[in-house]
C-alpha positions in Angstrom: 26.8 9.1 4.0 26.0 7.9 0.2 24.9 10.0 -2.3 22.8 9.6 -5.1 22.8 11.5 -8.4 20.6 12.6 -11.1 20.3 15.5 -13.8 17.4 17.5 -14.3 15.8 17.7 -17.7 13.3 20.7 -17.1 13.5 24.0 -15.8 11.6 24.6 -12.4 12.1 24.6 -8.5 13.9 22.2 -6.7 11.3 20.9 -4.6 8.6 20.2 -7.0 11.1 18.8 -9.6 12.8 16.6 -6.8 9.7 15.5 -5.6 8.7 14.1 -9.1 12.1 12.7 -9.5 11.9 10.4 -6.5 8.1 9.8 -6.2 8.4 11.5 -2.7 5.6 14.3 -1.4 6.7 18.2 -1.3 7.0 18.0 2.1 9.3 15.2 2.7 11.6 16.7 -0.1 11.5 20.3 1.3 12.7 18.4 5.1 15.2 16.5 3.0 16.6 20.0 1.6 16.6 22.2 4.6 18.4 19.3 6.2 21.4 20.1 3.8 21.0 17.0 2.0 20.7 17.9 -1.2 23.4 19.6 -3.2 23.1 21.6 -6.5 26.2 21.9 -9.1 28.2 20.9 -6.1 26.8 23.4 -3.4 24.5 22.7 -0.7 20.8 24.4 -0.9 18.5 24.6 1.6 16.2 26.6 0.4 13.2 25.0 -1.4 12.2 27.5 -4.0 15.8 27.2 -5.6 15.2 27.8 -9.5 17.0 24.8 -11.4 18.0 25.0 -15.1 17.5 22.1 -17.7 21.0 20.1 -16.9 21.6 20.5 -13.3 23.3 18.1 -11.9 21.5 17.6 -8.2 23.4 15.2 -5.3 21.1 13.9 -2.5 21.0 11.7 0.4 18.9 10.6 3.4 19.7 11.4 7.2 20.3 7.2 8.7 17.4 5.8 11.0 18.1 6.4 14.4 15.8 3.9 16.3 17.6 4.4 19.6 16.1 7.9 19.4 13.2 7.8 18.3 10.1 9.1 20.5 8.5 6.2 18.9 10.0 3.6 21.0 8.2 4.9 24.2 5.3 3.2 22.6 4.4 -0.4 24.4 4.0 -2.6 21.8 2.2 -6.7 23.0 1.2 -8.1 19.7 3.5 -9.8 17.3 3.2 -10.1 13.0 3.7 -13.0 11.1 7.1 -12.9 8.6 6.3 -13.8 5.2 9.6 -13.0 4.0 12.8 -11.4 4.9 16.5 -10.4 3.6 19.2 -7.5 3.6 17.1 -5.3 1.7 13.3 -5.2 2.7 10.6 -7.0 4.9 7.5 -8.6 3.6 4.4 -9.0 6.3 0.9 -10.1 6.7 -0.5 -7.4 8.8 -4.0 -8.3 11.2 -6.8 -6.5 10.8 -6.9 -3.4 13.1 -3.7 -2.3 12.8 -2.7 1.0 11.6 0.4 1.3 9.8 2.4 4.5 11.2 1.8 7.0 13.7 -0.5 9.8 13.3 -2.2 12.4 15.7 -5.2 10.8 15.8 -3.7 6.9 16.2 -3.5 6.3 20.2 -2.6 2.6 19.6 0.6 1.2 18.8 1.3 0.7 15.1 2.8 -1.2 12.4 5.6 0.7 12.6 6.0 1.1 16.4 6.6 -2.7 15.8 8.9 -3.0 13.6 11.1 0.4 16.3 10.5 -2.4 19.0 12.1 -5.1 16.9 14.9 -3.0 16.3 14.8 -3.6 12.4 17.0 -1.3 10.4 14.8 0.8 8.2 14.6 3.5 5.7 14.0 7.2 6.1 13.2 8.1 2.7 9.3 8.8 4.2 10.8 10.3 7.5 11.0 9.2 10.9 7.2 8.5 11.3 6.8 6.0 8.4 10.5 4.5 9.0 10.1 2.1 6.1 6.7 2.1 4.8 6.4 2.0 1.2 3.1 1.4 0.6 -0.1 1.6 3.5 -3.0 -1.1 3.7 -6.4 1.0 5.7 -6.5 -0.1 9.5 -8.9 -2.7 8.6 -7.8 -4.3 5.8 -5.0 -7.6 6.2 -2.7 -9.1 3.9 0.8 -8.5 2.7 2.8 -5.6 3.4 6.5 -5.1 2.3 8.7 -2.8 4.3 12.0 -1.3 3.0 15.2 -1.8 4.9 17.0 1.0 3.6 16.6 4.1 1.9 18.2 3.0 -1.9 15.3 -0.2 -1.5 12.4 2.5 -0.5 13.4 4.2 -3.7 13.5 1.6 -6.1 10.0 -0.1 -4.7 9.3 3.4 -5.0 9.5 3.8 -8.7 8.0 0.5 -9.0 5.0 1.5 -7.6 4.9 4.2 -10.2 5.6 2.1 -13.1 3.5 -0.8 -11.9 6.1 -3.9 -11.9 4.8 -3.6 -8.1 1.5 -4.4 -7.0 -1.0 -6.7 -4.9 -3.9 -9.0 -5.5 -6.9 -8.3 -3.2 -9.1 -11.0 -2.3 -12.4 -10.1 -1.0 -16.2 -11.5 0.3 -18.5 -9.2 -0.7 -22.8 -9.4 -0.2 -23.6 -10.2 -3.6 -22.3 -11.8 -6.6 -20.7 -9.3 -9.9 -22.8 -9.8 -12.8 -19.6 -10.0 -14.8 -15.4 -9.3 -14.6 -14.9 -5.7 -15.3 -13.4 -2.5 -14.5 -14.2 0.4 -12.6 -12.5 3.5 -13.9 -13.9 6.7 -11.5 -12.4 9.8 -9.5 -12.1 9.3 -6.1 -12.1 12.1 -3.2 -14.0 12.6 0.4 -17.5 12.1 0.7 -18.6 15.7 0.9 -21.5 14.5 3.0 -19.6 12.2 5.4 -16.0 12.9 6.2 -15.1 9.5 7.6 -15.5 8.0 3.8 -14.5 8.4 0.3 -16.8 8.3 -2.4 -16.9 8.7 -6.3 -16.7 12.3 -7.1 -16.2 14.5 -10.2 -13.2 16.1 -10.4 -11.5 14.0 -7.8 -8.2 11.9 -8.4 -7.9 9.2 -10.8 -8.8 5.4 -9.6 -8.8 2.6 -11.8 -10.0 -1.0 -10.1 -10.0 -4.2 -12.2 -12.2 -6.9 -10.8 -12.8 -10.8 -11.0 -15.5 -13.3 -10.2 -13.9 -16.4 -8.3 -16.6 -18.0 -6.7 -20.3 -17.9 -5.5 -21.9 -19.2 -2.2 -24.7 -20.8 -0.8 -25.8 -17.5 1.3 -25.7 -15.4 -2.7 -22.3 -14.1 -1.3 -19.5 -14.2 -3.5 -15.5 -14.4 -3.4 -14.1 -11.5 -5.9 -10.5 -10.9 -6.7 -9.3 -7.3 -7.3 -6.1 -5.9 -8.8 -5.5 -1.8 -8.1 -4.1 0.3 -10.8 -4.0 3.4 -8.7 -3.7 3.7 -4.6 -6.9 5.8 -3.5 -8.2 5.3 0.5 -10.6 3.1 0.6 -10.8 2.4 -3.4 -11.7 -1.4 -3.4 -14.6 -0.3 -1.2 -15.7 2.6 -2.9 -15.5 0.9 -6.3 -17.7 -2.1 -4.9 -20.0 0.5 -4.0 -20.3 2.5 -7.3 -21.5 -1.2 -8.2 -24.3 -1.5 -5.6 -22.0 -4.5 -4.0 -20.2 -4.1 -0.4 -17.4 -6.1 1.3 -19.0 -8.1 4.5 -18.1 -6.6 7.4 -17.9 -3.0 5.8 -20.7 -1.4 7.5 -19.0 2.2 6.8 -19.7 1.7 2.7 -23.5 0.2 3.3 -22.8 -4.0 4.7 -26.1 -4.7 6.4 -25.7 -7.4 8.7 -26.6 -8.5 12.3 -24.1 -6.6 14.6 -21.1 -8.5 15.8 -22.2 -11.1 13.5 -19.3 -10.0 10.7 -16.9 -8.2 13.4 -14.7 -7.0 10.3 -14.0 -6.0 6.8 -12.9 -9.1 4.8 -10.9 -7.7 2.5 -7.2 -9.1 2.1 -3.8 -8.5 0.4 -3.2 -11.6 -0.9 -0.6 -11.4 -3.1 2.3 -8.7 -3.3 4.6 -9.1 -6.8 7.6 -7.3 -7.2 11.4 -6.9 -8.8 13.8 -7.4 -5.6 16.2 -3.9 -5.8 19.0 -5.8 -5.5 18.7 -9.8 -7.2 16.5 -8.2 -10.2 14.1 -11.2 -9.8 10.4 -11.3 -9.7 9.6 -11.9 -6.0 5.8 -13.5 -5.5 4.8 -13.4 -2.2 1.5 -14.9 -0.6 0.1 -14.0 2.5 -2.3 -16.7 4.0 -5.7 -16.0 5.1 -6.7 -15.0 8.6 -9.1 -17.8 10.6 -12.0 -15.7 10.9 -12.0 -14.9 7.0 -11.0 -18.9 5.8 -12.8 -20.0 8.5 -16.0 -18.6 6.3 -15.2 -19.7 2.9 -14.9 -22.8 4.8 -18.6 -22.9 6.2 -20.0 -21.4 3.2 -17.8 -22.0 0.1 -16.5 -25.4 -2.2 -13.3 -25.0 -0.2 -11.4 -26.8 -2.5 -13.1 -25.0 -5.2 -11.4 -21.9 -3.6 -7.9 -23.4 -2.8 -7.5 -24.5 -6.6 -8.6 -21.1 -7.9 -6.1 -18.4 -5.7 -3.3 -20.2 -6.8 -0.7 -17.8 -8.3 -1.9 -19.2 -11.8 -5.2 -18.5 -11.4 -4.1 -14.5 -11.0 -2.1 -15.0 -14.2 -5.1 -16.4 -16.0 -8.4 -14.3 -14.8 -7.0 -11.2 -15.0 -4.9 -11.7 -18.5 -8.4 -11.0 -20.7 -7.4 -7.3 -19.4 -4.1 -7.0 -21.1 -2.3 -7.5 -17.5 -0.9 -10.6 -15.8 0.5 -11.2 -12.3 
């Protein structure tokens, strides 16, 4: 079993200060130490609440995937996901629309992750034995690139990336009328108090910052947007869009009028994922190609080659520089 080590600068208890530490929830560091995985000055603790001092020196380690056991495998899995890319260390997809990433209560489906069990991929536990892997989630109907961590020292470097921001994706989206100008959204996010199913802009709700980019206009007064996240809120491309009085086609939750069935989706995609590989220290740029339905209609209702010139990865670096940022 390896072991990682780190000394703690603050006073506090272990599972809060831990939980900062490795960018990890309370409750997955709490399993972590009642599973004797954590050591403190060389003794095991298992108890939460332990009170650190400023210069601890804390040992920790994660329990190994054990995919042979898992109750997830009794899950029948007939669909298959396109590889974007793939190595030792971590797994990059582009996941369909409809798919959820990990199990949950609620999900009666088979998921993202129940995939990856059936494929028999060695993954990390870092997020424990229901999100073997998963890193970072994209909502149930949302596509585009997904990277998946292989093992548990990946998770934690992609981890801290995601935190510092050398990690991120590009969102392309069609939305049901054109921005009057590139900008940014900065506004708290939390449920809709008045529909539990959405999130909305509400005072005192968490920090979400959206930057967004004007990439082409249609023949229908639709337009093709591109959208970079500074923060990860549910659903915060969408409710952004609609703190602009604009909505994604396809999203009837957030306010898309449109014949029904004749949109069957939300066409909102991941389209590029950037990030520093844990192990090479290079910039990894990874694309994930649109889905037919989507292409098929900036095809039928954009300059397609207007489009393909413009979400090359130059264009990101270009569009979104006048905000201090480039991909």
């Amino acid at each position: 079993m390896q072991y990682h080590e780190l000394v703690i600068s603050e006073q506090g208890r272990l599972d809060k200060l831990l939980s900062v530490q490795l960018s990890q929830s309370r409750n997955q560091i709490e399993k972590l130490i009642r599973e004797g995985l954590v050591e403190v000055e060389g003794k095991c603790v298992t108890k939460p609440s332990f009170k650190l001092s400023e210069g601890d020196k804390i040992r920790y380690s994660f329990r190994q995937a054990s995919l042979q056991t898992s109750s997830l495998t009794s899950m029948t899995v007939d669909f298959d996901i396109d590889i974007l890319y793939e190595d030792d260390d971590l797994l990059v997809v582009n996941k369909p629309s409809g798919l959820v990433v990990h199990p949950a209560p609620s999900v009666k489906e088979p998921t993202l992750v129940d995939w990856l069990v059936q494929k028999g991929i060695s993954l990390s536990t870092i997020s424990g034995e229901e999100r073997y892997g998963i890193v970072h989630r994209i909502d149930k109907e949302t596509t585009g690139a997904l990277v998946i961590a292989k093992n548990n020292e990946t998770h934690q470097v992609l981890s801290e990336q995601l935190q510092d921001k050398s990690m991120g994706r590009y969102y392309l989206a069609l939305i049901d009328l054109p921005l009057k100008e590139n900008g940014t959204v900065e506004a708290p996010i939390a449920r809709n108090p008045k529909n539990r199913l959405k999130m909305a802009v509400v005072e005192g709700g968490r920090e979400a910052k959206t930057e967004f980019v004007r990439v082409a206009e249609s023949s229908r007064n639709t337009a093709l947007i591109a959208a970079k996240l500074y923060t990860g809120r549910t659903h915060q491309i969408r409710v952004h869009l609609e703190s602009l009085g604009r909505h994604i086609l396809g999203d009837e939750l957030y306010g898309f009028k449109s014949k029904k069935g004749k949109i069957p989706r939300v066409y909102l995609h991941a389209y590029m994922l950037y990030l520093i590989h844990p192990s090479t220290k290079k910039r990894l740029e990874i694309v994930a190609p649109l889905f037919a339905d989507m292409d098929a209609y900036i095809e039928q209702n954009f300059d397609k080659g207007e489009i393909d010139e413009k979400i090359q990865k130059i264009y990101f670096q270009n569009c979104f520089a006048s905000f201090g940022h480039s991909a």
